[in-house]
C-alpha positions in Angstrom: -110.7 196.6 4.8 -109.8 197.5 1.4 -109.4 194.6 -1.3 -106.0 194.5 -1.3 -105.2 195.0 2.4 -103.7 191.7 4.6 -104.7 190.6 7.7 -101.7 190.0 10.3 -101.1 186.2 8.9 -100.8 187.9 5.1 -104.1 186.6 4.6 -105.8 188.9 1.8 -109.1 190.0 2.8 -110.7 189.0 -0.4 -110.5 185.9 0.2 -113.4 185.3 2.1 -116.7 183.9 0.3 -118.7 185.6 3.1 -118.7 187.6 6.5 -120.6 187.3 8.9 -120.2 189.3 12.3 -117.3 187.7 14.1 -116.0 184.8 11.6 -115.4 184.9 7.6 -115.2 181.5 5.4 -113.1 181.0 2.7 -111.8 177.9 0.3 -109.4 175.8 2.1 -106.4 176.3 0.5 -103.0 174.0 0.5 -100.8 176.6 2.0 -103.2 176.6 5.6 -102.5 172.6 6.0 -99.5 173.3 7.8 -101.5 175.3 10.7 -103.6 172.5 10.7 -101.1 170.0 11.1 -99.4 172.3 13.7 -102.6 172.3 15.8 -103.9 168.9 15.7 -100.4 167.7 17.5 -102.2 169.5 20.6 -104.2 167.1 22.7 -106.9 169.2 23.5 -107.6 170.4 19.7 -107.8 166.9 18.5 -109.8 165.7 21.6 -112.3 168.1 21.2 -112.3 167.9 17.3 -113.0 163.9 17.1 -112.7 162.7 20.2 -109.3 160.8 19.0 -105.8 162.0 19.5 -103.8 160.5 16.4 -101.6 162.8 15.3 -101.9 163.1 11.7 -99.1 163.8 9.0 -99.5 166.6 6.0 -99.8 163.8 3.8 -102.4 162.3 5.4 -104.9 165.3 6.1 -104.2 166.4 3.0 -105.7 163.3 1.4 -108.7 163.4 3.8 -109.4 167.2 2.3 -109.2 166.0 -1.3 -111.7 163.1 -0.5 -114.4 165.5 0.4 -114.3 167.3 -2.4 -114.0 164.4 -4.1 -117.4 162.9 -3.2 -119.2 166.1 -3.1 -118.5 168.4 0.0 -116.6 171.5 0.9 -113.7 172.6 3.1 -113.3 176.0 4.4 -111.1 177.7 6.1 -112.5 180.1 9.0 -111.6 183.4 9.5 -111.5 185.7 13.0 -112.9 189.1 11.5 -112.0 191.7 11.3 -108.1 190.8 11.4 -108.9 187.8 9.3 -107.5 185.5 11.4 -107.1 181.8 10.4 -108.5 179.9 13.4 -110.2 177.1 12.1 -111.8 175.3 9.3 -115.3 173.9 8.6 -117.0 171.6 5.9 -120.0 169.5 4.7 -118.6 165.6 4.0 -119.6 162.3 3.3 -122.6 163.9 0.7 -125.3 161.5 -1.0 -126.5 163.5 -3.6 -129.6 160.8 -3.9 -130.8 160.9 -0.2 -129.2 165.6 -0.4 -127.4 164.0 3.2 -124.3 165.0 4.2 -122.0 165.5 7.6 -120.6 168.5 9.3 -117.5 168.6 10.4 -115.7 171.5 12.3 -112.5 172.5 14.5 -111.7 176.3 15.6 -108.1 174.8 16.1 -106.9 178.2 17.7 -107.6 178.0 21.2 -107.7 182.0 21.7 -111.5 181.5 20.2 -113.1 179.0 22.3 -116.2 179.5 23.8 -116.8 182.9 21.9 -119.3 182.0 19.5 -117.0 181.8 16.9 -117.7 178.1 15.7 -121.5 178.5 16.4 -121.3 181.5 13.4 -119.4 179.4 11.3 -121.9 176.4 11.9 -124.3 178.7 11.2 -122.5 179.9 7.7 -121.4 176.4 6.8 -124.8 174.8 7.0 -126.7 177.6 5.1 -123.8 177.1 2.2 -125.2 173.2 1.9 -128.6 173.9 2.0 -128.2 176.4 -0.5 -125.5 176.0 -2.7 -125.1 171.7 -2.0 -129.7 171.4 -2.5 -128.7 168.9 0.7 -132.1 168.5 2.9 -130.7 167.2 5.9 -127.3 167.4 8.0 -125.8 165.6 10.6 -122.8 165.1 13.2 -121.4 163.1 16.0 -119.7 165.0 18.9 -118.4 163.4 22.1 -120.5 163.5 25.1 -117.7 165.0 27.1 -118.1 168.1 24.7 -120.7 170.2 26.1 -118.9 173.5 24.6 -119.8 172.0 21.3 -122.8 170.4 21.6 -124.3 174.1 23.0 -122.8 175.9 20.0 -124.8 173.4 17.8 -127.6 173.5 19.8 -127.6 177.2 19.0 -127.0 176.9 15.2 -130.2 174.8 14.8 -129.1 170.9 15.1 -131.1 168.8 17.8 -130.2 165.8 19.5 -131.1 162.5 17.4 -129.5 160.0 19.6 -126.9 158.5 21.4 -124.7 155.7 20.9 -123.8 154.5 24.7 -120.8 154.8 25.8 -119.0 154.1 22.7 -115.7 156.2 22.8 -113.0 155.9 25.5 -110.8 159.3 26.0 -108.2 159.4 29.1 -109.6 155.9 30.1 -113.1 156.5 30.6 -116.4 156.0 28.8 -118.6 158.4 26.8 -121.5 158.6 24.5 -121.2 159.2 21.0 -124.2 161.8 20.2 -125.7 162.3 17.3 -127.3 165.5 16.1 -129.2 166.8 13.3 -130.9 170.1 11.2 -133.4 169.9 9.3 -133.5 172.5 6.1 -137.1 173.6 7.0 -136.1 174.4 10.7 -133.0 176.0 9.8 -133.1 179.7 10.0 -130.3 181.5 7.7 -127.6 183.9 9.5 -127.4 187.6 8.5 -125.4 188.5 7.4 -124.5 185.5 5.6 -124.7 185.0 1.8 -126.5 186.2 -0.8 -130.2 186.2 -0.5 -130.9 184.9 -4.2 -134.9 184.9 -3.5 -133.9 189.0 -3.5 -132.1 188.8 -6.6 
């Protein structure tokens, strides 16, 4: 796709920070909160995000973006190639920059894209982006136990199982673990294409 080409949401290709084979990332900009918004009102999108269903305002999820950033992390938005297809976003929160922590957090919020290996790529490009660009040395998440879609598409961009916290969530009335995974930057093995190999530069 040529520079200045669109995809079909306007979305100009050159946006992207890096393609991989099915999914591009770019900065999370302002003008995508409303999709955001839009798709968190669906049961299912925030259920499988979080685990909670609360409905957030633009106000509100805009604040939560300008908080990562503000301690240290990185939104982005992700990208269906090669249409360039806003479908989700992804990002490293919650960084310590003493202990190179920090948490993932992620949402393919179009529901076209499930179960396609769309968010495993994006996992995939998301954590290589910390432990390259961020120096972090270890990342982490919590998931639902209900969520086996998600905890398989982890499972497949390098995180393992740390532990659970028993049946600590309640969705639709009944009880669930909390897991808890993590990757290592010594076991993590980076996507290509992906970004810039700088030990080639």
């Amino acid at each position: 796709m040529a520079e200045n080409e669109r995809g079909k949401e306007g979305i100009k290709a050159n946006t992207l920070s890096v393609r991989g084979n099915k999914v591009g990332l770019g900065p999370w900009l302002d003008e995508y909160l409303d999709s955001w918004v839009q798709a968190i009102q669906d049961p299912q999108v925030s259920l499988y995000g979080d685990g909670t269903f609360m409905m957030g305002t633009r106000e509100e999820e805009g604040e939560m973006f300008k908080l990562t950033k503000k301690e240290g992390g990185v939104n982005f938005a992700i990208f269906a190639l090669p249409e360039v297809k806003l479908i989700g976003l992804c990002g490293i929160y919650r960084v310590n920059k003493t202990w190179l922590n920090g948490h993932l957090g992620i949402s393919i919020f179009d529901k076209e894209f499930w179960g396609k290996g769309y968010g495993t790529e994006a996992v995939k490009l998301t954590v290589d982006y910390a432990f390259r660009f961020l120096n972090l040395h270890t990342i982490q998440l919590n998931t639902s136990g209900f969520n086996a879609r998600a905890m398989g598409a982890y499972r497949k961009a390098g995180f393992k199982e740390m532990g659970r916290w028993r049946e600590a969530q309640v969705v639709a009335g009944k009880r669930y673990d909390e897991v808890y995974m993590d990757c290592l930057r010594s076991e993590f093995e980076s996507p290509k294409p992906g970004w810039f190999d700088l030990e080639a530069q």
